[in-house]
C-alpha positions in Angstrom: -45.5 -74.7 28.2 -47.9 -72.2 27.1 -47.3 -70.1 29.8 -43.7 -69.9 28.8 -45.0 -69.1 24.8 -47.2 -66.0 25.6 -44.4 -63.6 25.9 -43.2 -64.4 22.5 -46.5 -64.4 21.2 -46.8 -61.3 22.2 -44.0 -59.8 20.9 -44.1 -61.4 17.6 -48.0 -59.7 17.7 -46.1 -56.5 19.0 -43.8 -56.9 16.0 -46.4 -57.7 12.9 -48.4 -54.3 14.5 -45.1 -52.4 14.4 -44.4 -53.3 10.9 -47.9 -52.6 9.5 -48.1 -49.3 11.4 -44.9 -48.6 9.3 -46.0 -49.6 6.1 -49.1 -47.7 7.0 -46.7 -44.4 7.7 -44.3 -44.8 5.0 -47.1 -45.0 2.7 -48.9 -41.7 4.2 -45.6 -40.1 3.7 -44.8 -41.0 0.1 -48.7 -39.9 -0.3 -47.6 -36.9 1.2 -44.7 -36.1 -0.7 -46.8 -36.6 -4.1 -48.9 -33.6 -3.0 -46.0 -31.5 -1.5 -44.1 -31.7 -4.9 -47.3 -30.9 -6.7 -47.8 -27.7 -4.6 -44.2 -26.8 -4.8 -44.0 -27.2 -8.7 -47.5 -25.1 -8.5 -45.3 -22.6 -6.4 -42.7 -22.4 -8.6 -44.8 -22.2 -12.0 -46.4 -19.4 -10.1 -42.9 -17.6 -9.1 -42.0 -17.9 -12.8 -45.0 -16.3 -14.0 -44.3 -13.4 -11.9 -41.2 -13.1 -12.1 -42.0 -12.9 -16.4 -44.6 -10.5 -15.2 -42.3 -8.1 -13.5 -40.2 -8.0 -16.5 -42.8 -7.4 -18.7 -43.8 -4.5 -16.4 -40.2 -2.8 -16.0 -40.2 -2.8 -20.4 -43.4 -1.0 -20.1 -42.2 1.5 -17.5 -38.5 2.1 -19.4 -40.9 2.4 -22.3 -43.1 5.1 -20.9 -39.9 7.0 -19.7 -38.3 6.5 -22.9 -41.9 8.0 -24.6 -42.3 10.7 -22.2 -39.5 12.8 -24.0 -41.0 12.1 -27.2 -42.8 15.5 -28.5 -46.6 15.3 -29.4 -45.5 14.7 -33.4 -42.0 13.4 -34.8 -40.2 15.4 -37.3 -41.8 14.7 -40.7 -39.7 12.3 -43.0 -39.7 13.9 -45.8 -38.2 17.0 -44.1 -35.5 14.9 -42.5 -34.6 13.1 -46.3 -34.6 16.7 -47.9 -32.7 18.1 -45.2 -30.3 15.3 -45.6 -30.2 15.0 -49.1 -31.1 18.5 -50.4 -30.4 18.4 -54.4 -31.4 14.3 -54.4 -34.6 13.9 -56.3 -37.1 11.6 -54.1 -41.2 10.8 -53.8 -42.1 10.4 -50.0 -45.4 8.5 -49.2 -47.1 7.6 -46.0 -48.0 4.1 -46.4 -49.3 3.3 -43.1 -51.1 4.8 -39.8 -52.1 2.4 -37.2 -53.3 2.5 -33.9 -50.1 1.4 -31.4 -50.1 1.5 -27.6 -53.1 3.4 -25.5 -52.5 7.4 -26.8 -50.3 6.8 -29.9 -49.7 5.9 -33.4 -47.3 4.1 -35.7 -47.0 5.4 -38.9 -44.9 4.0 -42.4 -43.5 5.9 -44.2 -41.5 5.2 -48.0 -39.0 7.4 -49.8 -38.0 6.1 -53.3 -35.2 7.4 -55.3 -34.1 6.7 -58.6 -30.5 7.5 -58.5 -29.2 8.1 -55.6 -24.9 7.1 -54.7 -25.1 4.3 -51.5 -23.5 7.1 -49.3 -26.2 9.2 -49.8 -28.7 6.5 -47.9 -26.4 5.8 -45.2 -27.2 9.8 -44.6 -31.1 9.5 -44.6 -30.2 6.4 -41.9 -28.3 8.8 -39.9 -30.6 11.7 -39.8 -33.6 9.1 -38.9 -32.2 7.7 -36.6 -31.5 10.9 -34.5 -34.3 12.1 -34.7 -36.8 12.0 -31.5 -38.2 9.9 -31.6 -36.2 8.2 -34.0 -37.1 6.6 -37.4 -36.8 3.2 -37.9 -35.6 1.0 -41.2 -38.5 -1.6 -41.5 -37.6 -2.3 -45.0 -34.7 -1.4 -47.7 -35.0 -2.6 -51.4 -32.5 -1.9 -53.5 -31.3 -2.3 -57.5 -27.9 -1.6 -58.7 -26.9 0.7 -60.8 -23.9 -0.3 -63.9 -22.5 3.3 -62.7 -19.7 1.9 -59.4 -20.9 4.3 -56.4 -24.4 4.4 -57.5 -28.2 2.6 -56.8 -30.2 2.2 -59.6 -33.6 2.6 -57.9 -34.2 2.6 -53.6 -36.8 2.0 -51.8 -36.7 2.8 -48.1 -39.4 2.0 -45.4 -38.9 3.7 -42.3 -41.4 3.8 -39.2 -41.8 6.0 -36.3 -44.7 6.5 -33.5 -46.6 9.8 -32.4 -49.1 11.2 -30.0 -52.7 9.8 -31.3 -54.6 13.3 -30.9 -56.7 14.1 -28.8 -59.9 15.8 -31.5 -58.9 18.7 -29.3 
């Protein structure tokens, strides 16, 4: 009877090594796939990082085109406002010079007025902003005036950049 036995013994043996081997495999894979997702979300952090990179680098080359027309030093403010507004009584004042980007400078600039009609401002906006390279509003303060039409008192902030010099 034994004789008879040892063939299933031996396929039941063949079976319990089949099924471990595959519990040992599926195991190895799913340990696998742990590491393979790890290196593919590394991948992909990586991907996004340069792809932000890339960006980043295309705004700094439109930039530098965009600068590269610029002259060395923008029209002066206070020759744009009196060109704009020539009978309107105004104080101009540099507020601010700081160093910007490698080779140039931002600079603030204020113009106050004491009387001045809203139209009038929406001039000095115009005539900043066309100029190259342009002024830019940073800040507006403004008190009304019990004359319709008018502005009590106005405070404009404007900012532009230049050409840090040389020393040449």
């Amino acid at each position: 009877m034994k004789k008879n036995n040892t063939p299933l013994v031996i396929l039941w043996n063949a079976a319990g090594l089949s099924l471990l081997a595959g519990l040992i495999l599926t195991l190895h894979s799913l340990n696998g796939i742990t590491r393979t997702r790890e290196i593919l979300s590394k991948k992909a952090n990586d991907i996004r990082e340069l792809v932000g990179l890339r960006t980043q680098a295309n705004r700094y080359r439109s930039l530098l085109t965009a600068t590269a027309q610029y002259p060395a030093s923008p029209v002066p403010l206070e020759t744009l406002a009196r060109t704009a507004l020539p009978s309107q009584p105004m104080r101009v004042l540099t507020t601010d010079i700081t160093p910007s980007v490698t080779g140039w400078i931002a600079k603030k600039v204020s113009v106050e007025f004491n009387d001045i009609a809203g139209i009038d401002l929406g001039k000095l906006l115009d005539a900043g902003v066309a100029a190259n390279p342009p002024w830019t509003l940073l800040e507006c303060t403004l008190f009304a005036a019990p004359t319709p039409g008018r502005v009590a008192k106005a405070t404009l902030v404007f900012s532009t950049v230049e050409r840090a010099s040389t020393g040449n």
